[in-house]
DSSP file (Angstrom, degrees, kcal/mol; ACC not computed):
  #  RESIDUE AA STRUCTURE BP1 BP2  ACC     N-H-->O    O-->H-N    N-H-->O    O-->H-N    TCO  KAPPA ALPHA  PHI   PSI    X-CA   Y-CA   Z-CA
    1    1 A X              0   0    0      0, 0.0     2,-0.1     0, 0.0     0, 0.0   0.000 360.0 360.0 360.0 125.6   98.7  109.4  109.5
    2    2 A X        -     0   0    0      1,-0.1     2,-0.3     3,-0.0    75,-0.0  -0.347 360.0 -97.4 -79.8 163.6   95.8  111.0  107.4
    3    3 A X        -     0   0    0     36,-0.1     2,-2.7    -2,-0.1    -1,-0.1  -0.601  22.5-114.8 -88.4 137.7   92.4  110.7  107.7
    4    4 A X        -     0   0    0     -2,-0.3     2,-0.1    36,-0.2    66,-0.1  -0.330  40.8-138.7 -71.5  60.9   89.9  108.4  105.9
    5    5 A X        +     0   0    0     -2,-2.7    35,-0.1     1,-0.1    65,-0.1   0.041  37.5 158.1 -22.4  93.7   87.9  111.0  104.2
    6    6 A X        +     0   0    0     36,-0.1    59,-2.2    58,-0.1     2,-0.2   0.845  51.4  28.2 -67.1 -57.4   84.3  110.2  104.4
    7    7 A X  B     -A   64   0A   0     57,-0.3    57,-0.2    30,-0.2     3,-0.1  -0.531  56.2-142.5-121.4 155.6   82.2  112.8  103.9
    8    8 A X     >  +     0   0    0     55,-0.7     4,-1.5    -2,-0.2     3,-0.3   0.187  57.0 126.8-142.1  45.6   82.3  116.2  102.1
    9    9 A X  H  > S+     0   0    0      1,-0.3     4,-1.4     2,-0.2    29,-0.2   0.610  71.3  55.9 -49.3 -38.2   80.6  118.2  104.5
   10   10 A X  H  4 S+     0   0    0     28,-0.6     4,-0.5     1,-0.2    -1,-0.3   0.888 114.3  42.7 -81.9 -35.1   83.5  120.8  104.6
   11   11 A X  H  > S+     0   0    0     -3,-0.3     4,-1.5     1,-0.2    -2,-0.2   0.765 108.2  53.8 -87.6  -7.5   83.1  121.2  100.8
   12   12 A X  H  X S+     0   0    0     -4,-1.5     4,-0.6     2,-0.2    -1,-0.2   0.665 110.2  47.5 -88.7  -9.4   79.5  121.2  100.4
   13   13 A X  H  <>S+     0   0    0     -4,-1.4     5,-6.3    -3,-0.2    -1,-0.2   0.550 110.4  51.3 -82.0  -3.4   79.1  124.2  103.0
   14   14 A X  H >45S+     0   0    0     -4,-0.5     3,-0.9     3,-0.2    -2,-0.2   0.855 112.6  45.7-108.5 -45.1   81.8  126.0  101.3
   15   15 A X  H 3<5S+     0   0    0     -4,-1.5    -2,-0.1     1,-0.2    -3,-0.1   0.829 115.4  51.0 -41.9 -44.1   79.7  125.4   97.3
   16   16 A X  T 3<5S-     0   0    0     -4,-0.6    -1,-0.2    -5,-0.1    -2,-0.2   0.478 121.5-116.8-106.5  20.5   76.4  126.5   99.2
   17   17 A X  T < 5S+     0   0    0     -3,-0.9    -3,-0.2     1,-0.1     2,-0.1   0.911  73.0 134.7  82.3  37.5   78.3  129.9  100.7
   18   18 A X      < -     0   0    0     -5,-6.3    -1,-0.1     1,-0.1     2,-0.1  -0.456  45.7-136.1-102.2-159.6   77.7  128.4  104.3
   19   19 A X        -     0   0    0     -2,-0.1    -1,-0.1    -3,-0.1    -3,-0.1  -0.280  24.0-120.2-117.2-118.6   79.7  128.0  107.4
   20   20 A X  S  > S+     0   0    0     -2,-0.1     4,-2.8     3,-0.1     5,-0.3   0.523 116.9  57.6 -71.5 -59.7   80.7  125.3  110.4
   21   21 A X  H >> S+     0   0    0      1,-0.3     3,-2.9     2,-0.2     4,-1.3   0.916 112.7  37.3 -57.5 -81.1   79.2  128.1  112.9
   22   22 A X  H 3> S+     0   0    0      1,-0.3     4,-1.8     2,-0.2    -1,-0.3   0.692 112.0  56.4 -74.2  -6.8   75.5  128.1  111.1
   23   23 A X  H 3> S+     0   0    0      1,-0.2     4,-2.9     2,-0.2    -1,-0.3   0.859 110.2  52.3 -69.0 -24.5   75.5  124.5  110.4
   24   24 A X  H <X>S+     0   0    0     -3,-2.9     4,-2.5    -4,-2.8     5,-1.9   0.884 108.9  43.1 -55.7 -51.4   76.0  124.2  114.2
   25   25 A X  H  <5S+     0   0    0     -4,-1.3    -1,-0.2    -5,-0.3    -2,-0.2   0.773 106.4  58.4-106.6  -6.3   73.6  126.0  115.2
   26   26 A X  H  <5S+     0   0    0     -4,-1.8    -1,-0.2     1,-0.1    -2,-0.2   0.701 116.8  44.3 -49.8 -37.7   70.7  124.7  112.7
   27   27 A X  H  <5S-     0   0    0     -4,-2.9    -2,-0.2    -5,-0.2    -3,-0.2   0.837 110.4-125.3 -88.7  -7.0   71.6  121.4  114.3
   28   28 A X  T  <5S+     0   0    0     -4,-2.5     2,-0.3     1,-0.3    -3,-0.2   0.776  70.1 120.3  82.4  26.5   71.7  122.5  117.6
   29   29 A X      < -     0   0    0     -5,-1.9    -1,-0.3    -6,-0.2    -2,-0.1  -0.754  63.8 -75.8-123.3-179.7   75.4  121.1  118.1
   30   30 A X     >  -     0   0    0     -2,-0.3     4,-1.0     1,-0.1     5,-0.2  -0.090  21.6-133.1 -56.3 161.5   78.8  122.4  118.9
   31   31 A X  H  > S+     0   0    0      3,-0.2     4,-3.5     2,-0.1    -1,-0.1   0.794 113.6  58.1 -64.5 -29.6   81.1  124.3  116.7
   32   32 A X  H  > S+     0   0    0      2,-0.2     4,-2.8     1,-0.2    -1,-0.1   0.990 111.5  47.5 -65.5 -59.0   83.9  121.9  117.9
   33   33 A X  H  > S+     0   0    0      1,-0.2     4,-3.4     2,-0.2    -1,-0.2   0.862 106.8  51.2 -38.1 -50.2   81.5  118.9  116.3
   34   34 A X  H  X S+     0   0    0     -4,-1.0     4,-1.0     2,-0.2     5,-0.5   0.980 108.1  53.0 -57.2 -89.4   80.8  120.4  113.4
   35   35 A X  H  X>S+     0   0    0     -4,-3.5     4,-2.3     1,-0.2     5,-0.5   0.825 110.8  50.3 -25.2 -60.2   84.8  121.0  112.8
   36   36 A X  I >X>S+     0   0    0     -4,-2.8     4,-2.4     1,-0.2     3,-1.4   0.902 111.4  45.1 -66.6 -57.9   85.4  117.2  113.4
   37   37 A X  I 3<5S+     0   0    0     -4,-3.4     3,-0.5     1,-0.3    -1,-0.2   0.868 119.4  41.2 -49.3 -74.6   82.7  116.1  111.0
   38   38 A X  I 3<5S+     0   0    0     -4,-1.0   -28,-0.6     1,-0.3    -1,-0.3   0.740 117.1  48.1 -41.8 -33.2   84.0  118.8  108.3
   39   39 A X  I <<5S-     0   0    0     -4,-2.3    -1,-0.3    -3,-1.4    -2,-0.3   0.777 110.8-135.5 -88.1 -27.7   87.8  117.8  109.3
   40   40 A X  I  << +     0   0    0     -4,-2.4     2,-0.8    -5,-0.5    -3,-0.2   0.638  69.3 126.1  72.7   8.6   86.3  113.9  108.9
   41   41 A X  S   <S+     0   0    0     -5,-1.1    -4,-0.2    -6,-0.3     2,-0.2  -0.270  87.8  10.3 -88.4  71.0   88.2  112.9  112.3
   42   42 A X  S    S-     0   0    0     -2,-0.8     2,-0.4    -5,-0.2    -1,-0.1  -0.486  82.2-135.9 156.0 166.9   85.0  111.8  113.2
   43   43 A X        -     0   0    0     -2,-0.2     2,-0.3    -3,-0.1    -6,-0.1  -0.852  20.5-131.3-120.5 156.2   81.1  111.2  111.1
   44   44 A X        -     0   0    0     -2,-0.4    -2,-0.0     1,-0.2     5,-0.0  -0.738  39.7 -81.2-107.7-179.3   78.2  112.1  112.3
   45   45 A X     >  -     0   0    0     -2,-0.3     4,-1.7     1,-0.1    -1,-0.2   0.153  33.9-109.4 -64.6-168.7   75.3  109.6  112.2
   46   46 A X  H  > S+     0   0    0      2,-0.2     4,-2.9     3,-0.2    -1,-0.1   0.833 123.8  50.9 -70.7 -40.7   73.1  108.7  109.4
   47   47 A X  H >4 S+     0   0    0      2,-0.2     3,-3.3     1,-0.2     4,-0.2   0.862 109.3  51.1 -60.9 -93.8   70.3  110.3  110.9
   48   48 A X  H 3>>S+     0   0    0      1,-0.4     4,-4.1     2,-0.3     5,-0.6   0.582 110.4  49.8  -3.5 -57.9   72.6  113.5  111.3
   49   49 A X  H 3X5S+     0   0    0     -4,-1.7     4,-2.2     2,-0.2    -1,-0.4   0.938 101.1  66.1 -59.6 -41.5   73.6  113.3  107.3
   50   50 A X  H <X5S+     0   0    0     -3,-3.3     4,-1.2    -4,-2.9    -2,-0.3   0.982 117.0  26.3 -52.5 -69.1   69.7  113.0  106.5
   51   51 A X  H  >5S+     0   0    0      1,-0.2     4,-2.4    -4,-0.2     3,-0.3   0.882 113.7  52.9-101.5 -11.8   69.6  116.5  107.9
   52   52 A X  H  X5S+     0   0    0     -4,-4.1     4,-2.7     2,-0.2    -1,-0.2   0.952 116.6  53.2 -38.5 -47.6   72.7  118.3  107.4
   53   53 A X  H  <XS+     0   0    0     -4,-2.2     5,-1.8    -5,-0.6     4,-0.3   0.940 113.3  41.0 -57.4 -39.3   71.6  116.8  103.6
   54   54 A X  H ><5S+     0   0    0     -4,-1.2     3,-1.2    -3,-0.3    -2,-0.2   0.935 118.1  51.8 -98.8 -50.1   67.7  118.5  103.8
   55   55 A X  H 3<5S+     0   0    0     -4,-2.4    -1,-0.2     1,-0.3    -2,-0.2   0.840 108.1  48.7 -32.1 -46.8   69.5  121.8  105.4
   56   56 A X  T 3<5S-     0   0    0     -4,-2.7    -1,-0.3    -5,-0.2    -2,-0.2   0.204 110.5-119.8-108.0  17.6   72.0  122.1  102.7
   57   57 A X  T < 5S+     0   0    0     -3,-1.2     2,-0.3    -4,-0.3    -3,-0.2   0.912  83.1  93.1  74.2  40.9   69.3  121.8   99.8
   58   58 A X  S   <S-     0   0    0     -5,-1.8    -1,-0.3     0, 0.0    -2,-0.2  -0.918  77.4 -86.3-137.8-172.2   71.3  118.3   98.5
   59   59 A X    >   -     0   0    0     -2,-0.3     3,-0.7     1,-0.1    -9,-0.0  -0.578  33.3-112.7 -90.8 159.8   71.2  114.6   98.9
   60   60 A X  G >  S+     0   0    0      1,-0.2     3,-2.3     2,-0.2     4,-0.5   0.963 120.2  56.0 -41.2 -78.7   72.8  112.5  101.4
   61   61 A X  G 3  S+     0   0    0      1,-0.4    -1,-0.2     2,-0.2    -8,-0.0   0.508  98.8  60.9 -75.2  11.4   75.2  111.0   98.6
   62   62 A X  G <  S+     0   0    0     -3,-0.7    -1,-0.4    -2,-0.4    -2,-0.2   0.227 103.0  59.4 -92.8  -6.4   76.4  114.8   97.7
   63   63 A X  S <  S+     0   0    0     -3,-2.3   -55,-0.7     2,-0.1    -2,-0.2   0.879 102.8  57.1 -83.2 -79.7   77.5  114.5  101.4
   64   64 A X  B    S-A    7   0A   0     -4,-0.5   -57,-0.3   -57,-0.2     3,-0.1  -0.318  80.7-110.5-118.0 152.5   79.9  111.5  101.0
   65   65 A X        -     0   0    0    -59,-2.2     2,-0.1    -2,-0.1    -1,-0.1  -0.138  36.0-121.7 -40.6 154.1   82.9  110.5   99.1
   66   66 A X     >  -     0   0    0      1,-0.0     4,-2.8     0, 0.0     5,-0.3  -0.460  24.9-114.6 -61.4 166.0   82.6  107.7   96.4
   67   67 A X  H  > S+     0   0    0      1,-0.2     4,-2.7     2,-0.2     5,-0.2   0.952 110.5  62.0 -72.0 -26.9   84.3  105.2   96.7
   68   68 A X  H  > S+     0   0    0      1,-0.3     4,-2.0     2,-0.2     5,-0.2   0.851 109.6  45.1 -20.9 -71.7   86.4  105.9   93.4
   69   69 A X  H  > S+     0   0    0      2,-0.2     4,-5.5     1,-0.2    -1,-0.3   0.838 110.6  53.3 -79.3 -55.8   87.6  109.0   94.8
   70   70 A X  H  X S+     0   0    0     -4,-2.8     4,-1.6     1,-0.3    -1,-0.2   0.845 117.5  45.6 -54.9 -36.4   88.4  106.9   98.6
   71   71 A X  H  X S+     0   0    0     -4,-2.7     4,-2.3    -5,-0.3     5,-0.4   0.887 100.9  55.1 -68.7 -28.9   90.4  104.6   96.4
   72   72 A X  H >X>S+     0   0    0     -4,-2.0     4,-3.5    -5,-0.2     3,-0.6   0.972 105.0  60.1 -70.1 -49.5   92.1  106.7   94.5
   73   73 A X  H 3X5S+     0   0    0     -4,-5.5     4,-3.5     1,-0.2     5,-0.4   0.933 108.0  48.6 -26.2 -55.5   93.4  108.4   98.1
   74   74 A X  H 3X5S+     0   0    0     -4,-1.6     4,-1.6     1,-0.3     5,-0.4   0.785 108.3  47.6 -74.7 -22.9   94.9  105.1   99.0
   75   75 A X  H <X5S+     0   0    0     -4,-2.3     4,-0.8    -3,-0.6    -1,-0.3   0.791 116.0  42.3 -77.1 -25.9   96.6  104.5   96.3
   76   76 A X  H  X5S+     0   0    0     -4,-3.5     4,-0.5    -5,-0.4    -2,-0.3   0.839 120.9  46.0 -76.2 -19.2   98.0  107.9   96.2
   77   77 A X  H  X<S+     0   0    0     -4,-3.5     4,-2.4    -5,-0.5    -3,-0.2   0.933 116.4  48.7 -86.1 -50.6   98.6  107.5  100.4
   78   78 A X  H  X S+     0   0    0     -4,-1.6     4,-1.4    -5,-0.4    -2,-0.2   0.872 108.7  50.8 -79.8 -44.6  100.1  103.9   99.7
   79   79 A X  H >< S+     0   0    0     -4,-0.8     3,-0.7    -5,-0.4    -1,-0.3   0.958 100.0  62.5 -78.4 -15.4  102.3  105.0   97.1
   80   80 A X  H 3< S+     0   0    0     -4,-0.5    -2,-0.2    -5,-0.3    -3,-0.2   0.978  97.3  62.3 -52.1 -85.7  103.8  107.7   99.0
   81   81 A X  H 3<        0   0    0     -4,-2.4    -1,-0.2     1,-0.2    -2,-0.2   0.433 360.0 360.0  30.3 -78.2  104.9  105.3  101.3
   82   82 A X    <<        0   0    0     -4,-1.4    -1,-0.2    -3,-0.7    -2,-0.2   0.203 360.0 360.0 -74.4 360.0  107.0  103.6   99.0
């Protein structure tokens, strides 16, 4: 089963030459967290996007999918399926 892609934390550290490790350790959280958040089996909070977003020199919606993009998954997930 795939994951509901939320977020695009793993590709906006990867654009602004970061990694997992230093986003970790600007927030003062695990590496492991940081992986789940990038991997999207888990989000971090709003508050949490507010500064991962002010860290990484973009906006909170430069963090997370549109929804365009979430649909288009599910139709591509859904039709697989079939």
């Amino acid at each position: 089963m795939n994951s509901k892609k939320l977020n695009r934390i793993k590709v906006v550290l990867a654009e602004k030459d970061k990694t997992g490790t230093w986003l970790a350790d600007q927030l003062g959280k695990s590496g492991y967290t940081v992986s789940r958040w990038a991997t999207n089996k888990q989000q971090p909070s709003v508050e949490q996007l507010f500064e991962i977003a002010n860290l990484l020199g973009v906006e909170v919606k430069d963090l997370l999918v549109s929804q365009d993009v979430a649909m288009q998954e599910k139709i591509n997930n859904d039709s697989a399926d079939i």
